[in-house]
C-alpha positions as CSV (number, residue, x, y, z in Angstrom):
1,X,16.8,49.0,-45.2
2,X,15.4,45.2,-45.0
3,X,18.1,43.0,-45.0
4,X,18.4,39.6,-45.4
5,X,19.6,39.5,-41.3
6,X,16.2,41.0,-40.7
7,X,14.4,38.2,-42.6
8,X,16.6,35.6,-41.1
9,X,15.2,37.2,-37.6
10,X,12.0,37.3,-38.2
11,X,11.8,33.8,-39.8
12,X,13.7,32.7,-36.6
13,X,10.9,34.6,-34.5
14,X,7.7,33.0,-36.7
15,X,9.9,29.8,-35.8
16,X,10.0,30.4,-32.0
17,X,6.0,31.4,-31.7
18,X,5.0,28.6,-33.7
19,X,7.0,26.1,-31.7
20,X,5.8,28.1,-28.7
21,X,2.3,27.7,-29.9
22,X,3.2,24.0,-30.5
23,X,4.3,23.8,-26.8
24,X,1.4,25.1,-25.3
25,X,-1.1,22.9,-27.6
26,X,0.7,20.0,-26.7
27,X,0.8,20.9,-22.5
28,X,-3.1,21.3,-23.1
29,X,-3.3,18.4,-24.8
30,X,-1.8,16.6,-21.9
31,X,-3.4,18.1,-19.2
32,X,-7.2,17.1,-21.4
33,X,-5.9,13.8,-21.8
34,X,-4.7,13.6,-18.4
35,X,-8.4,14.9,-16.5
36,X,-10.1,12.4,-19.2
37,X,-7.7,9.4,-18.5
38,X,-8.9,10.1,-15.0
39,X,-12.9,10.5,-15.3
40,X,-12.3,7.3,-17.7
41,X,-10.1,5.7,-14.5
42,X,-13.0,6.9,-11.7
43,X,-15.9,6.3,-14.2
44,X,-14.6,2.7,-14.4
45,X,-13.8,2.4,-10.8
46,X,-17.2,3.4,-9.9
47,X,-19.0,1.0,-12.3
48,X,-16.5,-2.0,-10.9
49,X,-18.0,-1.2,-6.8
50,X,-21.2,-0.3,-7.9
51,X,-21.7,-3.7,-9.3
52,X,-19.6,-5.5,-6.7
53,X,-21.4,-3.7,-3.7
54,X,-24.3,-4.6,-4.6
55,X,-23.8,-7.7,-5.9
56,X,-22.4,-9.2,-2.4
57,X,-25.5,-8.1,-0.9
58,X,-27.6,-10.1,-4.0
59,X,-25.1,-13.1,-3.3
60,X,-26.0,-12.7,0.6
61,X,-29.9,-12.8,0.3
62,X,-29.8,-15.6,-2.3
63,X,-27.5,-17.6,0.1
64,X,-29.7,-16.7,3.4
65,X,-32.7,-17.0,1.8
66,X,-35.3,-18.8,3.8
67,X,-33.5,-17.4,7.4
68,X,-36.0,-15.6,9.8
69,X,-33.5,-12.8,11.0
70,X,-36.1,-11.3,13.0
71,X,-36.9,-14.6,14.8
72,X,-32.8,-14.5,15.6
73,X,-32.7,-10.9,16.8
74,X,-36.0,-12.4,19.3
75,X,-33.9,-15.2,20.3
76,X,-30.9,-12.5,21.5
77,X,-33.3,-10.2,23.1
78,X,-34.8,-13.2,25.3
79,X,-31.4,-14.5,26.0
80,X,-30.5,-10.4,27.1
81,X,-33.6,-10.6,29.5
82,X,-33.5,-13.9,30.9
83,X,-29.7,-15.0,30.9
84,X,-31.2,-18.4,29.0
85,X,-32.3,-18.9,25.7
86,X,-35.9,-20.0,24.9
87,X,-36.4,-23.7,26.1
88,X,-37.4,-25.9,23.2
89,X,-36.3,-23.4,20.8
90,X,-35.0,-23.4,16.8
91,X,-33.0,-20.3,14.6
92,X,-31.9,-20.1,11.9
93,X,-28.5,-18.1,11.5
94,X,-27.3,-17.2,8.3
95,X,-23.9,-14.8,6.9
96,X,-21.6,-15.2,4.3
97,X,-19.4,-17.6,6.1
98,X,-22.1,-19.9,7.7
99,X,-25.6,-20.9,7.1
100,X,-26.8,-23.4,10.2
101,X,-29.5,-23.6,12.7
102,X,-29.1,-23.8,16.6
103,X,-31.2,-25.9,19.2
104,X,-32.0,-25.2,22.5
105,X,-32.8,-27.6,25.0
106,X,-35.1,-27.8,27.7
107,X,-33.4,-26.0,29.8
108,X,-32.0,-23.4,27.8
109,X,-29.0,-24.3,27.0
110,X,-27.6,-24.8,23.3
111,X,-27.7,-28.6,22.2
112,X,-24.9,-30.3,21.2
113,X,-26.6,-33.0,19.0
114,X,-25.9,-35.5,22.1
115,X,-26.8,-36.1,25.6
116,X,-25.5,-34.4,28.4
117,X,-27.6,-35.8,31.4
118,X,-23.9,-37.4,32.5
119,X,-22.3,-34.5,31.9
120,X,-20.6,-32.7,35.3
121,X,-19.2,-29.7,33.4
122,X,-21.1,-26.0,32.5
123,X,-19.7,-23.6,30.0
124,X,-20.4,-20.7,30.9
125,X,-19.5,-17.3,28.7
126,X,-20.6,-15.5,25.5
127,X,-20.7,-16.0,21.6
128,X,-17.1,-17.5,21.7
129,X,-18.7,-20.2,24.7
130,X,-22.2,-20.2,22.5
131,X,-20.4,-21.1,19.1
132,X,-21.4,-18.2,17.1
133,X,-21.1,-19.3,13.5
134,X,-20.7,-23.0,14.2
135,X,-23.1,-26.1,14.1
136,X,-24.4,-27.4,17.5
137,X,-22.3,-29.9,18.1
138,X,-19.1,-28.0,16.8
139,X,-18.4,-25.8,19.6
140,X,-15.7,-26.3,22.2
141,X,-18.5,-27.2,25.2
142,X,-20.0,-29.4,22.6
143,X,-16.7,-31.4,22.0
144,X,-15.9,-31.6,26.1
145,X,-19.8,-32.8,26.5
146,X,-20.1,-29.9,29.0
147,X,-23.6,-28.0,29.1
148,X,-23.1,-24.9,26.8
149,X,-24.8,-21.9,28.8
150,X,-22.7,-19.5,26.2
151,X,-25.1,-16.4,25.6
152,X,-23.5,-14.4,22.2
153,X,-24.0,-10.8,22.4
154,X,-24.1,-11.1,26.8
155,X,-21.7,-9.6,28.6
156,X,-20.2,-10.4,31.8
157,X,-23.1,-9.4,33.8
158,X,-25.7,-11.6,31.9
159,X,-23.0,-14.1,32.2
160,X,-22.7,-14.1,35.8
161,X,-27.0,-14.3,36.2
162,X,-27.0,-17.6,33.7
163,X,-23.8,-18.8,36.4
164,X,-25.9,-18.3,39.3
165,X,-28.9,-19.8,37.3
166,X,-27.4,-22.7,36.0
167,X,-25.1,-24.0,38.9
168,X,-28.3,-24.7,40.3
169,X,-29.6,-26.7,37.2
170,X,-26.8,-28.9,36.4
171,X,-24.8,-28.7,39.9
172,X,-21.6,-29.3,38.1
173,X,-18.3,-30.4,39.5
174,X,-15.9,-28.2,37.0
175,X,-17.0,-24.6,35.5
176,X,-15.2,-23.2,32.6
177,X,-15.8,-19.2,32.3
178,X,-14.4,-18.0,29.2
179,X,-13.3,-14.4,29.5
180,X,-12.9,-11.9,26.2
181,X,-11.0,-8.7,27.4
182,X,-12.5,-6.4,24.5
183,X,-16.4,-6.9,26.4
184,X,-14.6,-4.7,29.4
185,X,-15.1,-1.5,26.4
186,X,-18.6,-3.0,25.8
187,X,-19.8,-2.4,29.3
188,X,-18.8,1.1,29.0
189,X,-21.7,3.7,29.8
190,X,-23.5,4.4,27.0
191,X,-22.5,8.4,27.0
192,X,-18.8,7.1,26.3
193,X,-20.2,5.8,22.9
194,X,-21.2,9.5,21.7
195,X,-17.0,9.9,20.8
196,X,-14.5,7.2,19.9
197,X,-11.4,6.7,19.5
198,X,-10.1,7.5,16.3
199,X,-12.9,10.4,16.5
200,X,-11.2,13.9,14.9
201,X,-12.2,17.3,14.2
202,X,-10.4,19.3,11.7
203,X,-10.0,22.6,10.3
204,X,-10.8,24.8,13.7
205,X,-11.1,28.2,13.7
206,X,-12.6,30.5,11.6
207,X,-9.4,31.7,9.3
208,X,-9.8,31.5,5.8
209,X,-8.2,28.2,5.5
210,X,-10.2,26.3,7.5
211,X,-13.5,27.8,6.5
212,X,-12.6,27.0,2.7
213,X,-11.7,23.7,3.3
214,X,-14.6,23.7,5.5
215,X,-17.1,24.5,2.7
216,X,-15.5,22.1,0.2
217,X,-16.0,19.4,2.6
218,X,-19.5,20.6,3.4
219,X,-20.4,21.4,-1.0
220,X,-18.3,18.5,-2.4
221,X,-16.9,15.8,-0.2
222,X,-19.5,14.9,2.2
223,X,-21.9,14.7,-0.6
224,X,-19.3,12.9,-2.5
225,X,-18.8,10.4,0.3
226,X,-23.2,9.4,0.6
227,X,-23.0,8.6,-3.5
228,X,-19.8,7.2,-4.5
229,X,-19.2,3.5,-4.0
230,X,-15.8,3.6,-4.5
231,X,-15.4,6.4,-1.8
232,X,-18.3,4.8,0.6
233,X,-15.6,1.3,0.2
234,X,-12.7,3.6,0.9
235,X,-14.3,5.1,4.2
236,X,-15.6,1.8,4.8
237,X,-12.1,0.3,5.0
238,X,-10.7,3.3,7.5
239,X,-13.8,2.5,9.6
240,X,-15.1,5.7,8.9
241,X,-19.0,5.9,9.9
242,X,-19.7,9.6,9.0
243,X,-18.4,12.9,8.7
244,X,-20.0,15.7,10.1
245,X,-19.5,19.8,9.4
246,X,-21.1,22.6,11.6
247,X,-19.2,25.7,12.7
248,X,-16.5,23.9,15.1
249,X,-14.9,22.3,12.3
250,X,-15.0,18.9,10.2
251,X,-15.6,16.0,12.2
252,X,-14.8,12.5,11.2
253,X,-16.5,9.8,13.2
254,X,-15.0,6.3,13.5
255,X,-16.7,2.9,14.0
256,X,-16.7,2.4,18.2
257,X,-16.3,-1.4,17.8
258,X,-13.4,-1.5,15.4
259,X,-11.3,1.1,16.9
260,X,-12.0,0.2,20.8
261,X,-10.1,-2.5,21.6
262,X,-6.5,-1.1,20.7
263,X,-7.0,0.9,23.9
264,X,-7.1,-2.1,26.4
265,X,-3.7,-2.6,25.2
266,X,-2.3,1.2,25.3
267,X,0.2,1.4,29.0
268,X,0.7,4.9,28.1
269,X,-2.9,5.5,27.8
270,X,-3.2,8.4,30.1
271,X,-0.7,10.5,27.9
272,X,-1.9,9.6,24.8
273,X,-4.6,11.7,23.2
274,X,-6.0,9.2,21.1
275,X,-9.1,11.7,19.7
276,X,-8.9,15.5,20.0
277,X,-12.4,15.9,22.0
278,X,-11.7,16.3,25.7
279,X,-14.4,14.7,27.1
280,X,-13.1,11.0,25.8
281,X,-9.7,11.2,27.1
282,X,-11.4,12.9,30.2
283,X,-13.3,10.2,31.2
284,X,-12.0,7.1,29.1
285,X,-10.3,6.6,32.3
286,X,-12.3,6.5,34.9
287,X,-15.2,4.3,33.2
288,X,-12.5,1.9,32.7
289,X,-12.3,1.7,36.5
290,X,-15.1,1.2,37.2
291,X,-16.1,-1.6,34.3
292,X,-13.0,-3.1,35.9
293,X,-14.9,-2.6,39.4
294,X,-17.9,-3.9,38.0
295,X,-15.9,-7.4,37.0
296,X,-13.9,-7.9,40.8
297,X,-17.3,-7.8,42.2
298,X,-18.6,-10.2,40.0
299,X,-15.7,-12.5,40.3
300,X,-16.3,-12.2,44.5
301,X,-20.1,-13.8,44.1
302,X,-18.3,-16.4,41.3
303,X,-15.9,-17.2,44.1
304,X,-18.7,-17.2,47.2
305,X,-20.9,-19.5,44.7
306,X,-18.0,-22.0,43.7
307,X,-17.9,-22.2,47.4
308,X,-21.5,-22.8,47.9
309,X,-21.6,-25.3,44.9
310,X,-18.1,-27.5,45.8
311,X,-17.6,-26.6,42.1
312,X,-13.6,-26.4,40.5
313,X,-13.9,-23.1,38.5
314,X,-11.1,-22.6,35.1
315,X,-11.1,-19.0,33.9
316,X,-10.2,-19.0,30.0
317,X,-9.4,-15.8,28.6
318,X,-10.0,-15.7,24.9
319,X,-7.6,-14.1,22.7
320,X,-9.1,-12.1,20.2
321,X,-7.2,-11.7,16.3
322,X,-6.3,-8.6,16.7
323,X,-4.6,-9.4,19.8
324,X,-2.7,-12.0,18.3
325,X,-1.8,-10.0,15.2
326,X,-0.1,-7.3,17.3
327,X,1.6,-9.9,19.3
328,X,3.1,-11.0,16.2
329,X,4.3,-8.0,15.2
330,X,2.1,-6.9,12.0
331,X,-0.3,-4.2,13.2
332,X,0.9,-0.6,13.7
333,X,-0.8,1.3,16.5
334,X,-2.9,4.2,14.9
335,X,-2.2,6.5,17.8
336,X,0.7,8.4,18.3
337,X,2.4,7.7,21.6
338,X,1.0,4.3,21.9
339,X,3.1,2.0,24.1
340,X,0.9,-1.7,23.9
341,X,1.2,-4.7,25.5
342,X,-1.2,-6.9,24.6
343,X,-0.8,-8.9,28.0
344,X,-2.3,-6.1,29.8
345,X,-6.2,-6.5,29.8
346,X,-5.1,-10.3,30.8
347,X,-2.7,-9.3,33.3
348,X,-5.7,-7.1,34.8
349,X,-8.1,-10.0,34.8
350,X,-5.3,-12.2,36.3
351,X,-5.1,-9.6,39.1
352,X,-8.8,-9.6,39.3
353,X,-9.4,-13.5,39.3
354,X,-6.9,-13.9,42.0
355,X,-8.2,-11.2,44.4
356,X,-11.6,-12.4,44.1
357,X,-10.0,-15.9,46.1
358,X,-9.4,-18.4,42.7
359,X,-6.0,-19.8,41.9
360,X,-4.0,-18.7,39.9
361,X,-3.4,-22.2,38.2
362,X,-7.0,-21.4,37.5
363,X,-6.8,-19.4,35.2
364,X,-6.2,-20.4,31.5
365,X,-5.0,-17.5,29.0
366,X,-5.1,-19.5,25.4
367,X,-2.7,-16.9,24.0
368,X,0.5,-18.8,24.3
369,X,-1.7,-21.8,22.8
370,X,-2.8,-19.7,20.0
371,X,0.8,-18.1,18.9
372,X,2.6,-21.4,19.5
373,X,1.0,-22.7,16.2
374,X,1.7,-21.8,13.2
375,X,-1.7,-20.9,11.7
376,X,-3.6,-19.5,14.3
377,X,-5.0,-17.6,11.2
378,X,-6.9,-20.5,9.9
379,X,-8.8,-21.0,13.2
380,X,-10.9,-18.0,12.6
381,X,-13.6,-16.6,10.1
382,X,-11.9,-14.9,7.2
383,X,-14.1,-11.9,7.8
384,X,-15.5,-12.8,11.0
385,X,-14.1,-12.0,14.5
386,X,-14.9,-15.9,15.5
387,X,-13.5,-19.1,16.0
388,X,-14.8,-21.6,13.1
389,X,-15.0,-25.4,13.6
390,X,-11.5,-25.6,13.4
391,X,-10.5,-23.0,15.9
392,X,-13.4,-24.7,18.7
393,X,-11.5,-27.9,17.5
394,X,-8.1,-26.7,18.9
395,X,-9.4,-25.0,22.0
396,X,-11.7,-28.2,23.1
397,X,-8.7,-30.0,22.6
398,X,-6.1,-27.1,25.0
399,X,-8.7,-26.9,27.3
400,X,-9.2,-30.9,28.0
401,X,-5.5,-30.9,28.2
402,X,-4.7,-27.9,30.6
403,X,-7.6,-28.8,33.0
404,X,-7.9,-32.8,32.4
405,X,-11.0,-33.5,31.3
């Protein structure tokens, strides 16, 4: 017999689906508003870098317009070949922090917008010594009057060739060498470059895991990462150069230059696996050892020529930003097991200076200048790895002191 218990039952059951049915409307409703809200969110994001990107290129070439970069990239090459720049010779040099033009002099040097006939000091060194991003008569040689025989983008053993060249030139009574410990992982052989740190493969093996995530990387991500801007910016900012899948795994390549230098700094270096592919940490090593080979042998001919020359050689090792930021506690190391000392490349060209028969009072680390103010910061390029006027300012001004100019 239907009673009215059975009707208060089923009305309570019609009650319960509906609300059920409510429920599950409503978590759809969410989830749809949740997976639009985020292609709105990416849509958006994508439109903001696709017009910034682009944009700070336009703002670039409207800014460097007029700027012969070839004609600069000829004016490195003949500096690479010849340890001296083309006598005589004008470029234009252009980025987003600077817009100038250098001179060369008759001799090869880089002008100073001033004589130097009376001068008895040579700078000798790279972009730091050249004044890479600076007008002519802003760079630190420029401000001590010393003959500026900085070559940017020349290493130490370009540097020592324009030394020998130029001691012969100018005959000089003091030398200044300016030393920047991060060239030691630029004079590494070129088969080194293949891997860097920071270099990782993934998702080895051949389980079902890893070739899943293998083929989502290969179908969706990768491409993914060659259109999206906002993904290209993200990569960008991890220093991520390319990502690469074949049947060993996925491999994630990182930019040489910005993940190098952390390495000079690493005591604990032969312990730390810093990359997972064996032939880096095989031979990172020993290439070191014999870049660092390379530079005592160097510093021996320096030594036999200052000799020769009855010139006073200073050695002034350059302290790059990243150095200095560690030293001041805000970087983490990226590699597990890192101990760092930033002292340590400088300790190692200390060591090297010395044996090669210089002074130790010779030598000139502008560290301690550097971190004893309190804006080193402002004495670089915001983007830039260089010292702007100001920071070629404060060095002319170290260096006259320390060496007594």
């Amino acid at each position: 017999m239907y009673t009215l218990h059975n009707m208060e039952d089923q009305a309570s059951n019609v009650a319960l689906n509906t609300t059920s049915k409510y429920a599950k409307l409503h978590t759809i409703a969410k989830i749809l508003l949740l997976l639009f809200s985020t292609y709105i969110t990416i849509a958006l994001i994508e439109f903001a870098f696709k017009g910034i990107l682009p944009s700070k290129e336009k703002k670039l070439q409207d800014y460097c317009a007029g700027f012969n970069g070839g004609k600069f990239l000829n004016s490195q090459n003949f500096a690479q070949l010849n340890a001296y720049y083309q006598p005589l010779d004008e470029v234009g040099h252009c980025d987003s922090e600077w817009r100038y033009t250098y001179h060369i002099d008759e001799n090869g040097f880089r002008s100073n917008g001033k004589s130097t006939r009376d001068s008895t000091t040579l700078a000798i060194g790279d972009s730091f010594t050249f004044g890479f991003g600076v007008e002519d008569n802003q760079s630190f040689p420029a401000l001590l009057n010393a003959y500026n025989a900085g070559l940017w983008a020349n290493t130490f053993n370009n540097q020592l060739l324009s030394l020998k060249r130029n001691l012969e030139i100018v005959k000089p009574k003091v030398v200044i060498w300016s030393f920047y410990p991060p060239h030691v992982i630029t004079m590494m052989p070129n088969d080194w470059s293949a891997s860097c740190p920071g270099d990782f493969t993934y998702f080895k093996g051949n389980s079902f895991d890893s070739n899943l995530f293998r083929e989502l990387t290969r179908r969706y991500f990768k491409p993914l990462s060659e259109k999206s801007y906002f993904v290209k910016y993200l990569l960008n900012k991890e220093n991520i150069t390319e990502i690469i899948v074949d049947n060993s795994g996925v491999k994630v390549t990182k930019n040489c230059y910005s993940t190098k230098e952390i390495l000079l700094y690493d005591k604990n270096l032969v312990n730390n696996e810093y990359t997972n592919d064996p032939e880096v940490n095989k031979t990172f090593l020993t290439d070191l050892d014999g870049v660092y080979k390379k530079i005592q042998e160097y510093l021996v001919e320096a030594s036999d020529l200052s000799k020769e020359y009855d010139a006073k050689f200073y050695f002034a090792i350059i302290p790059s930003r990243l150095s200095l930021t560690i030293s001041e506690g805000k970087y983490k190391s990226p590699y597990k097991g890192s101990d760092i000392d930033t002292r340590l490349p400088v300790k190692n060209f200390i060591k090297l200076i010395v044996n090669a028969g210089f002074d130790e009072n010779q030598i000139i680390d502008l560290t301690d200048s550097f971190l004893e103010t309190d804006n080193w910061g402002d004495y670089y390029f915001v983007e830039d790895a260089h010292w702007n006027a100001k920071g070629h300012e404060f060095v002319a001004k170290t260096l006259k002191d320390k060496i007594g100019l």
